[in-house]
N, C-alpha and C positions, 0 to 999 in steps of 0.2 A: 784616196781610198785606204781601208785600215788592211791591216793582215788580217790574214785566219788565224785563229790560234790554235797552238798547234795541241793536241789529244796525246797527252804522257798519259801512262797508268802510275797512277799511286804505288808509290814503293809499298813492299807486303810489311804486314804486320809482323812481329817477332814472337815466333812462337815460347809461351811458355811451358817450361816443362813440367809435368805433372809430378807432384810431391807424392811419396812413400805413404802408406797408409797401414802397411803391414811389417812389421820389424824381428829384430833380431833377440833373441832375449839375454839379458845379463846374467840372469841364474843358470839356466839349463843350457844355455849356448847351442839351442835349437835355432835354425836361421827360421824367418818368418814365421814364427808362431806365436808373435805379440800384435795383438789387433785393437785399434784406439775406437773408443765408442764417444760420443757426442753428444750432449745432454744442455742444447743453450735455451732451452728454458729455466733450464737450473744452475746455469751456468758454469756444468760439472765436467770434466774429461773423465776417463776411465781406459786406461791401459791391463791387458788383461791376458797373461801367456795361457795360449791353448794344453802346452804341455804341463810343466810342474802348478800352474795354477796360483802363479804371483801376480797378485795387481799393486796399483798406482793409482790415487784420485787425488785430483785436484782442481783448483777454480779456475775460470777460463775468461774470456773475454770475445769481443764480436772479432777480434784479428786475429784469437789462435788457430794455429792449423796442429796437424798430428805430430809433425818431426818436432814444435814446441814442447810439448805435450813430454813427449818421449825423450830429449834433450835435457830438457825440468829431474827424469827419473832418473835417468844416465847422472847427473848432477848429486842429487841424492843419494844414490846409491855410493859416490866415493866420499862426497861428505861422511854418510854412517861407515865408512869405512876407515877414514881419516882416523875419524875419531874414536875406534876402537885400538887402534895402530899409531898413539902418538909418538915412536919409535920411528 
C-alpha cells in the first residue's frame, strides 16, 4: 500500500515593495512635490514640481518605472552642474 501524501502549504510569495511615485525636488528642496506622469503611447516620462514648476522629459521604454525616470534627472542635473563648475 502507498502513503498519503502529506498537504504542506506553499511557502508565501515575497512581497514586493511598491516604488515611490512621488519625489523630492532638486530645485526647491520641497519634499514630494515632484510627480512622474506616463505617456507609453508616446513613449514619453514627464517629471513635473508642483512647487517652483521645473520639469524633465524624456524617452521611456515598456521596463521604465518612475525612480528611473527621476534617477535619469538627479543625473542630469549634476552633469549640468559638473559642467558649469569645471573647478
Amino acid at each position: 500500500m502507498g502513503k498519503r501524501k502529506s498537504r504542506t502549504k506553499p511557502p508565501p510569495k515575497k512581497r514586493l515593495d511598491k516604488l515611490d511615485m512621488v519625489f523630492n525636488c532638486p530645485f526647491c528642496n520641497h519634499e514630494k512635490t515632484v510627480d512622474c506622469l506616463f505617456d507609453r503611447g508616446n513613449k514619453i516620462a514627464e517629471l513635473s514640481c508642483g512647487v517652483c514648476k521645473e520639469s524633465y522629459n524624456t524617452s521611456i521604454n515598456n521596463l521604465t518605472e518612475a525612480v528611473d525616470v527621476y534617477s535619469e534627472w538627479i543625473d542630469e542635473c549634476e552633469r549640468a552642474n559638473d559642467f558649469e563648475d569645471p573647478a
